[in-house]
C-alpha positions in Angstrom: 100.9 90.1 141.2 104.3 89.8 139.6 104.4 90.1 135.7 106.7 90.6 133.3 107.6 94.6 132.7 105.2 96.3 130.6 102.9 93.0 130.2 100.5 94.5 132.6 99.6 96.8 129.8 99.4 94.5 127.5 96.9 91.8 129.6 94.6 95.1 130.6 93.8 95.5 126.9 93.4 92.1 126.4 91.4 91.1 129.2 88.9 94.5 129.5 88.9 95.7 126.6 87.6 94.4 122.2 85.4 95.5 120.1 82.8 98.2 121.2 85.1 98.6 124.0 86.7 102.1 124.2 89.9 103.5 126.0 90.6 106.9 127.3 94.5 107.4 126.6 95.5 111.0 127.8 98.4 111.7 125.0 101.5 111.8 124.3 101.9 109.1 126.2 104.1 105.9 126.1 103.9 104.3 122.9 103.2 100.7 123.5 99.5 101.9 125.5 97.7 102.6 121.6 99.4 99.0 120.4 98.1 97.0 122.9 94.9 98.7 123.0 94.8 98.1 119.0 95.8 94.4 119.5 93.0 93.9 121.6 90.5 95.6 119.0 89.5 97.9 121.4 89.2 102.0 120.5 91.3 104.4 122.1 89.8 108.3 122.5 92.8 110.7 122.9 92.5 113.2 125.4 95.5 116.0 124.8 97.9 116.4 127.3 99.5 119.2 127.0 103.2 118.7 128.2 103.7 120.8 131.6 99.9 121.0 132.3 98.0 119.4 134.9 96.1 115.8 134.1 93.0 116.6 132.1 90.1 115.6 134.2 87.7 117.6 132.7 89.0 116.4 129.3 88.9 113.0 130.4 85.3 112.6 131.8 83.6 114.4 129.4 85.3 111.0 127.0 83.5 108.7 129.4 80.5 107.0 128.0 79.1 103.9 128.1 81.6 102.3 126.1 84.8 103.2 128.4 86.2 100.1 130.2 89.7 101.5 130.4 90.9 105.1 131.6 95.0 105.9 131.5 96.9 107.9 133.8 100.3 107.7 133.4 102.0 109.6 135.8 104.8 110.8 135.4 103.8 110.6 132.5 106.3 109.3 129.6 107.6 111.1 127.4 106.7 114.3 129.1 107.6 113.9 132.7 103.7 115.4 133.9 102.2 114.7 136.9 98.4 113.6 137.8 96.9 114.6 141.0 95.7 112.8 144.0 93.0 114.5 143.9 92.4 113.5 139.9 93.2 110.3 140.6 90.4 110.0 143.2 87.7 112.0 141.1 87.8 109.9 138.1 88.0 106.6 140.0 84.6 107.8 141.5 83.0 109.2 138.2 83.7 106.3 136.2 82.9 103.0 138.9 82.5 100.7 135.6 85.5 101.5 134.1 89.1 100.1 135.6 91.4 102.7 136.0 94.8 102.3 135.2 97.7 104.0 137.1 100.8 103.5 135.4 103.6 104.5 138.1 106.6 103.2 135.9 108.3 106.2 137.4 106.6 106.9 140.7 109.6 106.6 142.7 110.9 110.0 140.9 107.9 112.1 141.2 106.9 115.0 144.6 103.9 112.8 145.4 103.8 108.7 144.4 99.8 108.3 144.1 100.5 104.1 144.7 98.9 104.7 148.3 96.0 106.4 147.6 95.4 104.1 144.5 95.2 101.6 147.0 92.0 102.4 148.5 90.2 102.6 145.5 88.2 99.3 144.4 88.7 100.0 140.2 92.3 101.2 140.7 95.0 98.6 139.1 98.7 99.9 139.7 101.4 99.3 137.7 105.2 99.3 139.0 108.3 98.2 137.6 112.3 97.2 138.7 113.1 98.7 135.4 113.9 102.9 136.5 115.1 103.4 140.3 116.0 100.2 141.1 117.8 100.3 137.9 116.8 96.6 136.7 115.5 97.2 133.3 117.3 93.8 132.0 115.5 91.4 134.3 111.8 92.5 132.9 109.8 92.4 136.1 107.3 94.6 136.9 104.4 94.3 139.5 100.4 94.8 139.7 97.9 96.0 142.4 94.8 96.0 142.9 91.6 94.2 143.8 91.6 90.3 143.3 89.3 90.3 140.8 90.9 92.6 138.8 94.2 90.5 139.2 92.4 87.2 137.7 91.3 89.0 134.9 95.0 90.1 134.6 96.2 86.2 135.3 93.5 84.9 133.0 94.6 87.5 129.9 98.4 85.9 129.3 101.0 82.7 129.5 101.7 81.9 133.2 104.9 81.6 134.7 105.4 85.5 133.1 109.0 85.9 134.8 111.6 83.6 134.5 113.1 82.0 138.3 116.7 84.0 138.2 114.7 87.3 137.3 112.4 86.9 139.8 115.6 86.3 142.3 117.4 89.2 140.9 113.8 91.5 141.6 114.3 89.8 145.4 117.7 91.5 145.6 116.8 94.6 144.1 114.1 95.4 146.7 115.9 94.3 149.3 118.6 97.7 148.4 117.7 100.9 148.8 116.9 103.3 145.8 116.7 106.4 148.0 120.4 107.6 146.8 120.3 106.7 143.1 116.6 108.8 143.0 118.0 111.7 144.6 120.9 111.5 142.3 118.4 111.3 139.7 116.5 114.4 140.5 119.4 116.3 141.2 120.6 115.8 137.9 117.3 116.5 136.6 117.4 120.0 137.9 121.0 120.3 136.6 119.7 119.4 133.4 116.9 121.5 132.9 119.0 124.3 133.6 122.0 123.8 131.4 119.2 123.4 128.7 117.8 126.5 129.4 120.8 128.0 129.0 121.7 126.4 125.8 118.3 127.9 124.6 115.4 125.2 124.8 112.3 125.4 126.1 112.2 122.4 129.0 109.2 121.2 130.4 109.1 120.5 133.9 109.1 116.5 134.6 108.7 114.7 137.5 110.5 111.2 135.7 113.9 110.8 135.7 114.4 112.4 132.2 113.6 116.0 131.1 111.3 116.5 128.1 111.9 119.3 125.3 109.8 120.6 122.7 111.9 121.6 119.7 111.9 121.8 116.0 116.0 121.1 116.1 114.9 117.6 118.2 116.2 114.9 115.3 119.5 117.1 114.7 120.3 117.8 118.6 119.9 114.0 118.7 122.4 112.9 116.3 124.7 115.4 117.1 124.2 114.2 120.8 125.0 110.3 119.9 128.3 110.9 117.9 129.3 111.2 121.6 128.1 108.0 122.2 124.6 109.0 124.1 121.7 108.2 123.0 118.8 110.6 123.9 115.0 109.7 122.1 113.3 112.3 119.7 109.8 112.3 119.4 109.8 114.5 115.6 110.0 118.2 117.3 110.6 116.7 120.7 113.2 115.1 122.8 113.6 112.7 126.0 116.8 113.0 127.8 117.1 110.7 130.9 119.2 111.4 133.9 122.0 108.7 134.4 121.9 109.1 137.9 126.0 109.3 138.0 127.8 112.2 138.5 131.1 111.1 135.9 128.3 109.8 133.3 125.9 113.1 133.6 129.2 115.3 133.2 129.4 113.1 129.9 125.7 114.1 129.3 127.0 117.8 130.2 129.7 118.2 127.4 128.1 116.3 124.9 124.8 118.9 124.8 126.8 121.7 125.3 129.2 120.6 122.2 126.0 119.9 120.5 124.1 123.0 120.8 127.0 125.5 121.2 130.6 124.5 120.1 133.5 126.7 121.1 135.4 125.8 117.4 134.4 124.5 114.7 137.6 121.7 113.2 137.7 120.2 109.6 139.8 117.4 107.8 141.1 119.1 104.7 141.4 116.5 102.1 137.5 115.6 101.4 136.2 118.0 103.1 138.0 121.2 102.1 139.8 120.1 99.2 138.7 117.9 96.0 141.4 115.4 96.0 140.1 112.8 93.5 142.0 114.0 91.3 145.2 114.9 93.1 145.9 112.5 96.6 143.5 110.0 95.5 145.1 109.8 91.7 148.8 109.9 93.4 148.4 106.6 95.2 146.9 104.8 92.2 149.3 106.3 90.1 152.2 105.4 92.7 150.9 102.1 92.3 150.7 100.9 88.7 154.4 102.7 88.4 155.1 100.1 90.9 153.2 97.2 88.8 150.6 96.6 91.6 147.2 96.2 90.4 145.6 98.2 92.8 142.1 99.8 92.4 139.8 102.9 93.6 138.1 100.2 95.6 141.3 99.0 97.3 141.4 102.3 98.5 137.8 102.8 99.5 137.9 99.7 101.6 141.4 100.7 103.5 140.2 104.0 104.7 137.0 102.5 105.7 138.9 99.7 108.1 141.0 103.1 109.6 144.9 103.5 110.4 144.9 104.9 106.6 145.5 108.7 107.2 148.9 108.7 105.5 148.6 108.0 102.1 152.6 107.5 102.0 152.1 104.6 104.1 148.4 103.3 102.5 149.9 103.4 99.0 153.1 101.0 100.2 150.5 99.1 102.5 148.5 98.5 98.7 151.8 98.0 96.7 152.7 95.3 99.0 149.3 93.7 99.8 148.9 93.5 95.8 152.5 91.1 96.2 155.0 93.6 94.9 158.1 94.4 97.0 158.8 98.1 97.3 160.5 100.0 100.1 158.5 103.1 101.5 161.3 105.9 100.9 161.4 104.9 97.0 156.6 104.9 97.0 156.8 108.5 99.1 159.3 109.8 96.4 157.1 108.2 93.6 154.0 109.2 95.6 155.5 113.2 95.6 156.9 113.4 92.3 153.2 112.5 90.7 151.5 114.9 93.3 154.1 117.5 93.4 155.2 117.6 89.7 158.0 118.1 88.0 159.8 120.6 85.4 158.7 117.9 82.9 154.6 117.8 83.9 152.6 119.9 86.4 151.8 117.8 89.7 148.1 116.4 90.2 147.6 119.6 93.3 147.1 121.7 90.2 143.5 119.7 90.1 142.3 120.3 93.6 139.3 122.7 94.2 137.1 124.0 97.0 134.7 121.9 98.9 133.2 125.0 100.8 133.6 128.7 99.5 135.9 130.9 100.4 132.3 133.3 101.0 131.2 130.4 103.3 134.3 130.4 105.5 134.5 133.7 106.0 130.6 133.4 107.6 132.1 130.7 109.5 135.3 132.7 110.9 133.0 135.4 111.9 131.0 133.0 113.9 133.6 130.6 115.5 137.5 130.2 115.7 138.4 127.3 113.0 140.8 125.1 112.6 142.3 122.0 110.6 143.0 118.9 111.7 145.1 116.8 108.4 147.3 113.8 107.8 149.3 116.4 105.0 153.0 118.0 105.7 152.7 121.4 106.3 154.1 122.4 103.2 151.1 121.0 101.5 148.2 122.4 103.7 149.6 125.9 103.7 150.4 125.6 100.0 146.5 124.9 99.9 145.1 127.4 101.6 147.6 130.1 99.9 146.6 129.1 96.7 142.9 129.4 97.5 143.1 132.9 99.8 141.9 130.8 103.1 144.5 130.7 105.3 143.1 134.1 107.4 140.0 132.0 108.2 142.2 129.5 110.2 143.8 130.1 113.9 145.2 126.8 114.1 146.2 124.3 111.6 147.9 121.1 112.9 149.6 118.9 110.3 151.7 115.2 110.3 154.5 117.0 111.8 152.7 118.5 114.7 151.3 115.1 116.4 150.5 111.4 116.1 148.1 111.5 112.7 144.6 110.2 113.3 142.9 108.0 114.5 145.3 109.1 117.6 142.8 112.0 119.6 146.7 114.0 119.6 145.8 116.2 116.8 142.2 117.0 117.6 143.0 117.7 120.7 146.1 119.8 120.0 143.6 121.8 117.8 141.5 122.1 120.6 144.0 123.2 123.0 145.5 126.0 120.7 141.9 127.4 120.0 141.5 127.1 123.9 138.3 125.6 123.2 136.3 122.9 125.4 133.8 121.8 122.8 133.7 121.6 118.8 133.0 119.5 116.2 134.7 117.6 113.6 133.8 117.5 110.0 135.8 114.8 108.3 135.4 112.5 105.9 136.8 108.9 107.0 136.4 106.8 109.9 140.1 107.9 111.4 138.6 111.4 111.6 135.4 110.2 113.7 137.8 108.2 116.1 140.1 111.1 116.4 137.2 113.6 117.0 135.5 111.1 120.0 139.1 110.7 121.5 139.5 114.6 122.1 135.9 114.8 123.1 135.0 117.0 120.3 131.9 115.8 118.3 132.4 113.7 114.3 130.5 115.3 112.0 130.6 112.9 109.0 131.2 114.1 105.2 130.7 112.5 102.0 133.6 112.8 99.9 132.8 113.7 96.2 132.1 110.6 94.2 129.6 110.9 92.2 128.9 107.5 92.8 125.6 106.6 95.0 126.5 103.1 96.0 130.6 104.4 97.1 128.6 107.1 98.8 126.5 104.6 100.8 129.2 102.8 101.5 131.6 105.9 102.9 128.3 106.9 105.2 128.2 103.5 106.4 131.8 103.3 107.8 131.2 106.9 109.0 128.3 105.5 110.9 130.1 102.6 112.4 133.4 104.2 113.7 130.4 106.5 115.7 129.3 109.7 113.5 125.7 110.0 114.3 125.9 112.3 111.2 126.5 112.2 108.1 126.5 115.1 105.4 126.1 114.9 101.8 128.4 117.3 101.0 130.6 120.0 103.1 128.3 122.7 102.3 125.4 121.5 104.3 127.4 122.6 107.7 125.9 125.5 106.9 122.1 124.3 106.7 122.9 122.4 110.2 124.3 124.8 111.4 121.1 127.2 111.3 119.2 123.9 112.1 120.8 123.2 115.7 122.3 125.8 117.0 120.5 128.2 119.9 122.9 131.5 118.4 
């Protein structure tokens, strides 16, 4: 019986099971099986599962009563990869002749032993397959049932007809007219691979027979943020996580590097304006001061909104691109001596530098500098980062700092990745503060860590996470000083 993916689940509950009817749902399981079972007003009885262990069939029959009209076995099981028996399979079928027992095979074509066959020969078996994982059709929604044709009536009977649309339905014709054979041993290749490299990097993997790997871990929501500023996205289950195998070698070596820059960067790389330095009173004044000497009428929000659309990481050039958006005329050499003269000073008035302060303590850096090489990434002429870092005592915390005149300025990957290079490292992350340092990060294959300015402002602040969020940071950090916190909270050393 053709149906659309997953609706098999769905049409079980409704057609076997309501109220006074009762479930047996080994778990953690796939999430949708406790919905549809709820839908249909049915009760489900958990059974625990521990990840790793065999099926539990003793657990399981000792839930059987008179009640049960549905029993579960997912296998490989989903989220955790586990396996049931044939021999489990079989004994349950037999123990509990009034029940229907479910076989959910989603992911049988991954697993040592695919139980479909023996399922066959068993009267108040239904199977469930799907297009969706080996054959790598998860768009066209079709999925299949088997089992005996009554069973398959009540399935018909319990939703719409027609349940798969004519061009899916060819599209599932083509697909199983291929051959999956390579793609799945791809798949578990890469599913070995994985499980090692994350036992290197310090987790505890359970062994899965799906084409993911399942890890139980109290760092599971960070590891997944950190993992999707790369631009993967793995599931967390609160202290686990899912990671499916691409089945491609250039898109699992993408896979690779992005868990290995998650859990164990070689450098750590920071933006200095925002993130080390306080410069709402200094850069951030200069360009609003450049601009009313100029008679624009340009605002903090003007400002706001340019670094959030990117190609803003000289403030030279924002503060002419403001002037002249606000319909004043000025040439760039006459705003960059403006621009200087307010940040610099002059024998007349002290330059708006003298307000900067520290982001993260000197203490705090020093930790850091024990731990990993650092470096900085910043749109400012040297002059003015090493004038910084003098004035505060950090520059021996630093072994690289790469400035305007060192490469193309962000959003351009150049400087990231020129930091990178000096520090000879192959994975770090990127704490920075606007959506040029995000781009930048992703382009040298380091991972954007997104930073909060200092506002004081909660809507500004909501706003800055947003455009962090967009250009690709899949975190976000209050304030500079919580590296430290997520630091502890991810890392494996």
């Amino acid at each position: 019986m053709c149906i659309r993916d997953s609706d098999g689940l769905l049409r079980i509950a409704l057609g076997f099971l309501g109220p006074d009817r009762e479930a047996i749902l080994p778990s953690p399981t796939f999430e949708m099986i406790p919905r549809y079972i709820a839908l249909s007003g049915g009760t489900v009885r958990d059974v625990a599962w521990t990840p790793g262990a065999p099926y539990p069939v003793e657990g399981v029959l000792q839930a059987t009563n008179e009640r049960t009209s549905v029993i579960y076995i997912v296998s490989p099981n989903n989220p955790t990869g586990s396996v049931a028996a044939e021999a489990d399979l079989v004994r349950i079928a037999e123990a509990a002749p009034g029940a229907l027992v479910v076989l959910d095979a989603a992911y049988g074509e991954f697993a040592d032993d695919d139980l479909t066959r023996a399922a066959r020969g068993l009267a108040n078996v239904v199977i469930l397959r799907t297009l969706s994982k080996a054959f790598g059709c998860a768009g066209l929604r079709v999925g299949f049932a088997v089992g005996a044709p009554a069973i398959l009536r009540s399935l018909a009977a319990a939703g719409n007809p027609y349940p798969c649309a004519a061009p899916a339905l060819a599209g599932a014709s083509h697909a199983l007219a291929s051959d999956p054979s390579s793609f799945v041993a791809q798949v578990r290749k890469e599913r070995e691979d994985l499980a090692d490299l994350l036992g290197e990097l310090g987790l505890v993997v359970t062994r899965s027979q799906g084409n993911f790997v399942y890890v139980e871990t109290s760092r599971a929501d960070s590891i997944r943020a950190l993992v999707s500023s790369a631009g993967i996205a793995i599931r967390s289950f609160g202290s686990a996580l899912r990671i499916t195998c691409p089945g491609d070698p250039d898109e699992y070596a993408r896979l690779d590097v992005a868990l290995r820059s998650a859990l164990r960067p070689d450098a750590l790389l920071f933006d200095m304006d925002g993130v080390l330095a306080d410069v709402s009173g200094s850069y951030r004044a200069a360009i609003l001061g450049t601009a009313k000497g100029f008679g624009a009428a340009v605002t903090d929000l003007d400002v706001d909104a340019a670094k959030a659309q990117g190609g803003a990481n000289d403030d030279w050039a924002l503060t002419w691109r403001l002037i002249r958006d606000a319909g004043v005329d000025a040439d760039l050499e006459e705003v960059t001596a403006r621009f200087e003269e307010l940040y610099q000073g002059t024998p007349e008035a002290p330059g708006l530098r003298e307000t900067e302060s520290l982001l993260l303590s000197k203490e705090a850096l020093a930790s850091l500098a024990a731990r990993f090489p650092l470096g900085i990434v910043t749109g400012r002429p040297r002059s003015d980062a090493e004038d910084f870092l003098a004035r505060f005592g950090l520059a021996e915390f630093f072994s690289t700092v790469v400035t305007r005149e060192d490469a193309e300025l962000k959003p351009s990957a150049a400087p990231t990745s020129l930091a990178m290079r000096t520090l000879r490292a192959s994975t770090a992350w990127l704490l920075g503060d606007t959506p040029d340092d995000v781009v930048s990060a992703r382009g040298a294959g380091a991972l954007p860590i997104g930073v909060l300015p200092p506002s004081g402002d909660p809507a500004k602040d909501r706003a800055v996470g947003a455009s962090l969020t967009a250009a690709g940071a899949g975190l976000v950090l209050d304030r500079t000083i919580d590296l430290s916190e997520l630091l502890q909270s991810t890392l494996s050393r």
